[in-house]
N, C-alpha and C positions, 0 to 999 in steps of 0.2 A: 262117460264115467265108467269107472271098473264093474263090471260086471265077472262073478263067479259061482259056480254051481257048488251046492252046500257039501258035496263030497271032498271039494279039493281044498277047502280052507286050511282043513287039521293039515293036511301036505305040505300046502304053501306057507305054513304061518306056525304051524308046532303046538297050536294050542289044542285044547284036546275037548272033544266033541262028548254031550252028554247025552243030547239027543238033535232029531231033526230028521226033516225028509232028505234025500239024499240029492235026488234033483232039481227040489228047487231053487231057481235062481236069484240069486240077491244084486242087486244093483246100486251102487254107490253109496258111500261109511261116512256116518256123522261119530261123534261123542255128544252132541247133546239132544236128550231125546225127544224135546220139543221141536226138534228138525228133520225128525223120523219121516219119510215118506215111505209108499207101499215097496214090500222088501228093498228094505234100506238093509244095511249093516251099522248096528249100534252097539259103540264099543263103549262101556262102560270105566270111567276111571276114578279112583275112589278119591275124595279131597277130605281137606280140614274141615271146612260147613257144610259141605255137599258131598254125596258117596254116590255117583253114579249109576252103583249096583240097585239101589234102592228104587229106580226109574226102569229097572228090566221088563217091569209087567207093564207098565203105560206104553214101551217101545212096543212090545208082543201086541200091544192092543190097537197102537197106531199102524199096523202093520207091518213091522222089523222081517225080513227071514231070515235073518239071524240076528241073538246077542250074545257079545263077548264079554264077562264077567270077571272077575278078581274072587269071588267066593266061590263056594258050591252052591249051586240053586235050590233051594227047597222043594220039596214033593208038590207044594200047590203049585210053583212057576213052570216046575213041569208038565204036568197039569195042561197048565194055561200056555204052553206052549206046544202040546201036542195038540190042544183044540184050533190054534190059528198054524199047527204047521208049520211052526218056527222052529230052529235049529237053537241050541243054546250050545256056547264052547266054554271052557276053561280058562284063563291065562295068570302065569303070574305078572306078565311085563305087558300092561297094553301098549306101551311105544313102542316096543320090540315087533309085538303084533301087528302095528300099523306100518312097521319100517319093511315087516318082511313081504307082508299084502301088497304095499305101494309099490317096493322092489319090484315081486312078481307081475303085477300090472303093466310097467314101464317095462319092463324085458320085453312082453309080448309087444308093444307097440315100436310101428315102427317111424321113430319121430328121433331127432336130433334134442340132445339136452344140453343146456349152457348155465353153469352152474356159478354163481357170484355171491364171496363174501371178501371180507379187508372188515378193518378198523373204522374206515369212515368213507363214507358214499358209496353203499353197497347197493342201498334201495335207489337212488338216483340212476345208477350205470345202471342196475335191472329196467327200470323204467322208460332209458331210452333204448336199452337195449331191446325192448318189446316192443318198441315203437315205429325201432328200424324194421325190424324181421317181417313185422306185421306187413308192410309192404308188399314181400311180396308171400308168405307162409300165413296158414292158421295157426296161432301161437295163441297158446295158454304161457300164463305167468303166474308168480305169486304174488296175492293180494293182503295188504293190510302188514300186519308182523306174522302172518303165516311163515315164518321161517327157523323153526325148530324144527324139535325132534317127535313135535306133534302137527305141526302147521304144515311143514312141509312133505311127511309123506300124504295128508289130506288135500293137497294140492296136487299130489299127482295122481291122488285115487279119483277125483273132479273132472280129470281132464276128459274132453271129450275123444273119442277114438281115432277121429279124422286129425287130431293135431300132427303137426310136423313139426314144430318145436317148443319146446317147455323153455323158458326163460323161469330158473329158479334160485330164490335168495338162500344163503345160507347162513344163520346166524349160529351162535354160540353163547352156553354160560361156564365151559371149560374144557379141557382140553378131552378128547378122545371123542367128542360132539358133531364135529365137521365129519369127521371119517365115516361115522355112522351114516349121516344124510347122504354122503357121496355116494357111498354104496351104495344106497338106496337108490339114488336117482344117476349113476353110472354116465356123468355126464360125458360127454364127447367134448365139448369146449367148458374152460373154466377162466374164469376173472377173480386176479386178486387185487381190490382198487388200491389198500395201502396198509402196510402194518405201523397203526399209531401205537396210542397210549393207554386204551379201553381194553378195558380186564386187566390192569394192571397189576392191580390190585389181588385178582386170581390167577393170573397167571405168573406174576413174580419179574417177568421179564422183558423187553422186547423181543427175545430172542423165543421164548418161550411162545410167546405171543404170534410169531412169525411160524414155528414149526406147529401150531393148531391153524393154524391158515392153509398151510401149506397141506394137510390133511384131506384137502380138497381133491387133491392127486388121486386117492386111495381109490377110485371107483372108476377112473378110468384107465383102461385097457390103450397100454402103446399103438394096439397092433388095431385099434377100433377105428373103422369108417362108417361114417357116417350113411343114410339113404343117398345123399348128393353126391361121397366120394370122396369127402374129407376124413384128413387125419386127425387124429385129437390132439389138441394143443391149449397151451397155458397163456394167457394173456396177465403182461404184468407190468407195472410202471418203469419206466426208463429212468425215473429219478429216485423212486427207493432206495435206502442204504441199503435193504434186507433183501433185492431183486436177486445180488451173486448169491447169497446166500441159499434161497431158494433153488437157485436153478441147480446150483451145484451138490448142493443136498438131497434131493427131493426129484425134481424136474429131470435131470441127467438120469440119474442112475433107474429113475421108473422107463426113462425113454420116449418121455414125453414134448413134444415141439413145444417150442418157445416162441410168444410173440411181443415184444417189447414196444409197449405203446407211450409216449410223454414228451417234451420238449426239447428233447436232444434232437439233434440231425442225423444220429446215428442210429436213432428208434425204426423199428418198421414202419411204425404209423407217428405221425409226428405233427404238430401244430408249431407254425413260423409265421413271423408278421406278423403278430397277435395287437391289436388296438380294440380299444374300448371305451361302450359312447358311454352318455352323461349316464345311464338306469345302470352302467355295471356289465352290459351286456357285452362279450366279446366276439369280434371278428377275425379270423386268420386264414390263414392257407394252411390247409389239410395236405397232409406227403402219405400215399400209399405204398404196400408194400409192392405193387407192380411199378412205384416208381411214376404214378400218375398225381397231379397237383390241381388244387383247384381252393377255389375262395367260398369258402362257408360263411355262418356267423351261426350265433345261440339268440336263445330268445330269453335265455334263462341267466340271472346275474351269476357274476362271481369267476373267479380263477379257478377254484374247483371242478365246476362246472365244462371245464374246457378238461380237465382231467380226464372226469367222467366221460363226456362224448368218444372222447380218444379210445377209451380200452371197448366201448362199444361199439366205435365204427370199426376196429381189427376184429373184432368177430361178423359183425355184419357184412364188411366186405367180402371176406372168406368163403361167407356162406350166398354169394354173390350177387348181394345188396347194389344196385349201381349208383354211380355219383348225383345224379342229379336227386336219388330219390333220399338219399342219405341227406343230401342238403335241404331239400324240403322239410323232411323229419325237425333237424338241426333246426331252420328256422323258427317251426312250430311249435317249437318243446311247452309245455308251462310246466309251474313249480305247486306243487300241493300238500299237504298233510304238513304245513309248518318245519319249511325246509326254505329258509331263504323267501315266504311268500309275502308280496306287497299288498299290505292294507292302508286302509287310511284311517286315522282316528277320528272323531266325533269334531276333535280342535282344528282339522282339516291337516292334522302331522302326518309324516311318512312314515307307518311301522314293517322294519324288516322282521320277520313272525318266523325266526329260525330254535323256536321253542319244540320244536320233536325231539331234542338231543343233543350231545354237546360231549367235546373232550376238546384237551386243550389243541391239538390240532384245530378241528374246528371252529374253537372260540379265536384262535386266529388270523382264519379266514373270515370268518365272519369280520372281525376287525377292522381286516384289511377291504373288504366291499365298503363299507363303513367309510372307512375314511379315503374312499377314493370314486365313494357318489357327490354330485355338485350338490350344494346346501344351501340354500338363503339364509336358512336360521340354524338352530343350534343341530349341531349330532352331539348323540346320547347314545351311551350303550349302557345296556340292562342285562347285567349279566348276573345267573345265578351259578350256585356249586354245581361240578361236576362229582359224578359218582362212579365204582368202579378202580378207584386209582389206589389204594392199599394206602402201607406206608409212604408212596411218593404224593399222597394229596396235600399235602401242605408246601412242598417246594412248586406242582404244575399249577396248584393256585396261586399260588407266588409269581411264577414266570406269567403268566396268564393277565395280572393285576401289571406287570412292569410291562409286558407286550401293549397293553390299553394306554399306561400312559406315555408310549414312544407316539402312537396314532394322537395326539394333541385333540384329546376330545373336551365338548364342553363341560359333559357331565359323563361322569359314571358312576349307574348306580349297584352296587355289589349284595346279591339277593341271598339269605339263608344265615347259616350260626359262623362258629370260627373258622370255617375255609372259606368262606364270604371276609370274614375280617380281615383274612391273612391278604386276598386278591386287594382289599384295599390299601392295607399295608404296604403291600410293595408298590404301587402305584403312588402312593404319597412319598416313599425313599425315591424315587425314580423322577421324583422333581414337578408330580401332579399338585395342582393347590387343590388346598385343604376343604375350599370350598367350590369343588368342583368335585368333591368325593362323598358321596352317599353311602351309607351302609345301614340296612333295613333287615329286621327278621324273613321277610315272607312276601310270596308274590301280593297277599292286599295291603301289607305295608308301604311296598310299589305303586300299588294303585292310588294310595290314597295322597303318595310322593308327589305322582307326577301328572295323574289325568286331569289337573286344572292348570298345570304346568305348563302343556306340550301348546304349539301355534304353527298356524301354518310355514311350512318351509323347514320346520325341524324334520330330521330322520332320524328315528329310533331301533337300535339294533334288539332285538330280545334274545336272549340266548342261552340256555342252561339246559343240564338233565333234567328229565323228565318228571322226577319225583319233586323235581322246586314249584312245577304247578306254573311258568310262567305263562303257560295258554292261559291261562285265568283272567291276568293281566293283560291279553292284548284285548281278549273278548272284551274284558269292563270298558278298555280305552275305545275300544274302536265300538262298542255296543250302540251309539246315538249316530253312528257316523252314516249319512246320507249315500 
């Protein structure tokens, strides 16, 4: 973890020191002060119910050597912090604070960064991308949605000293957001898995959408090599419409290598032969960029899935991951935090528990897994609203509602208020009966739909944004299941 002596913070970080000892040492930065350890750094940020700052003297007393405030400190915190020796700074920006600390930290180490956001399966490609690497590197990653502009430089102030490479996500709630974390973490490799349909809503465009992506670029240096000897490079899907775009925008003119991973034969890294058994799971032949070939498989369902691996084995190979161990990895993948994961319900039903997220991209692969797993008994998809999509939410729930009823399912149940009505709407124009279309306020109106419903042999898709609550609905279903 970052370790720094109280003189250089004001240096590194711009905030401004009101007292403190000068050399002592603080070791690794929370925000919350119930997580204080002896000289920790506890950065204070002030909320709507909660004001951080009001927690400075419990951090001093938990043993902080330093806190970083948003106000001025009062003469008693002073006080009370010349009695424990603690450092107390200024700031007006704590994310700015954290982004410049974590910067400095990650400068001085010497470790490879690979930095991964897109529109959809950002945390998957992190996931096995940590997986490979682990192999043969100590690798720190990002845990959980640590992927802002607060999560992620707290992820690189965490890392331990000995790492050689950070596998780190980068999420967004607008545009000028990517660029910030880039910076910060100066990645040497980046991955962009796809620009869908999410933010649409705030960002106005695909296009728009694509050039905050691409913002990824901004922290690393052409001319940057790596501890092993690599050059920095871009890893980007072969099937995007926004791939030229990027490179020729963005990619080119930074000087940035290009590596084009997806289903073409013309990709660097490329998946052919692709078959898949009854659970979803796909097998193919993997083509590297030395032009070496070999038969893999996933462990993990879905077309997506095979995406994902691809832009992760062009980085892992690179940083010279070998084949067998990348196929080991491949085999052993599992799926977790409600991404595509197999539960069973209580009825002995199959539920696909793809409730961490959703945009219409994804609801259509979900879909498509959906109606191309074997079934005894019925498939059902449980789909709530997507959020995020601006003015276009009423046509991508639309397409979304006619994509469901091309898959000839038995039931679809359409989860939330009128962009729930509109996805059944167009699925009923689209030639779905009438009584195969459900449309419910809310995930326990779901619950109370279907969980005396469901029998052995059905599989159930779940699938919405976050805010529909559909985790609620798998837990109830699947809550008695043995």
């Amino acid at each position: 973890m970052v370790e720094i002596a109280v003189k250089y913070i004001e240096g590194v970080t711009g905030a401004r020191g009101v007292t403190g000892v000068a050399d002592r040492l603080c070791r690794g930065c929370v925000i919350d002060s119930r997580a204080v350890e002896q000289d920790a750094i506890f950065v204070a940020f002030p909320g709507e119910r909660v004001d951080g700052n009001d927690f400075a003297a419990q951090a001093i007393e938990a043993g902080a050597a330093a806190v970083v405030m948003t106000r001025e400190p009062d003469r008693a915190l002073i006080r009370r912090a010349d009695d424990h020796e603690a450092a107390l700074f200024v700031t007006d920006d704590p994310e700015e604070f954290l982004l410049r600390l974590a910067q400095g930290y990650r400068a001085r180490m010497r470790c490879t960064v690979v930095g991964v956001t897109g529109s959809i399966g950002k945390t998957t490609t992190k996931d096995i991308l940590a997986r490979l690497l682990a192999k043969r590197y100590r690798v720190h990653a990002t845990r959980g949605n640590y992927n802002n502009l607060i999560g992620l430089p707290l992820t690189i102030l965490a890392a331990p000293k000995d790492t050689q490479v950070m596998v780190l996500e980068m999420g967004m709630d607008g545009a000028g957001q990517i660029e910030r974390l880039s910076r910060c973490a100066q990645p040497t490799y980046a991955i962009i898995t796809k620009i869908g349909t999410s933010h649409l809503g705030m960002l106005g465009s695909r296009e728009n959408i694509a050039r905050a992506k691409a913002e990824i670029i901004a922290g690393m240096p052409a001319s940057k090599i790596n501890f092993e000897g690599h050059h920095a490079a871009l890893v980007l899907s072969g099937e995007d419409d926004f791939t030229p775009f990027i490179i020729e925008q963005f990619a080119r003119p930074a000087g940035i290598d290009v590596v084009l991973a997806g289903m073409n034969a013309d990709d660097d890294v490329s998946a052919r032969n692709i078959s898949v058994d009854e659970e979803g799971c796909a097998s193919f032949d993997i083509m590297l960029e030395n032009g070496s070939q070999y038969r893999t498989g996933l462990s993990i369902p879905g077309m997506p899935a095979v995406h994902n691996a691809l832009l992760a084995v062009a980085v892992a190979h690179r940083l010279g991951v070998p084949q067998f161990e990348i196929d080991e990895v491949l085999h052993e993948l599992s799926i977790t935090d409600r991404r595509q994961q197999s539960r069973t319900a209580a009825s002995g039903a199959r539920i696909i528990d793809d409730s961490y997220n959703a945009s219409p991209e994804s609801m259509a692969a979900g879909l498509d897994l959906l109606a191309g797993l074997q079934a005894s008994g019925a498939r059902i998809a449980v789909l709530g609203e997507m959020g995020e999509l601006g003015d276009e939410a009423p046509r991508m729930h639309a397409l979304v509602g006619a994509y469901a009823a091309a898959k000839k399912l038995d039931l679809l149940v359409c989860v939330g208020g009128a962009h729930a009505r509109e996805m059944a709407a167009a699925a009923r124009l689209m030639g779905m009966n009438d009584d195969r279309i459900v449309h419910v306020p809310d995930a326990a109106a779901a619950t109370a739909r279907l969980r005396d419903a469901l029998a052995v042999g059905d599989i159930v898709l779940v699938k919405a944004s976050r805010f529909v609550g559909l985790d609620r609905f798998v837990e109830e279903v699947c809550s008695d299941a043995r």
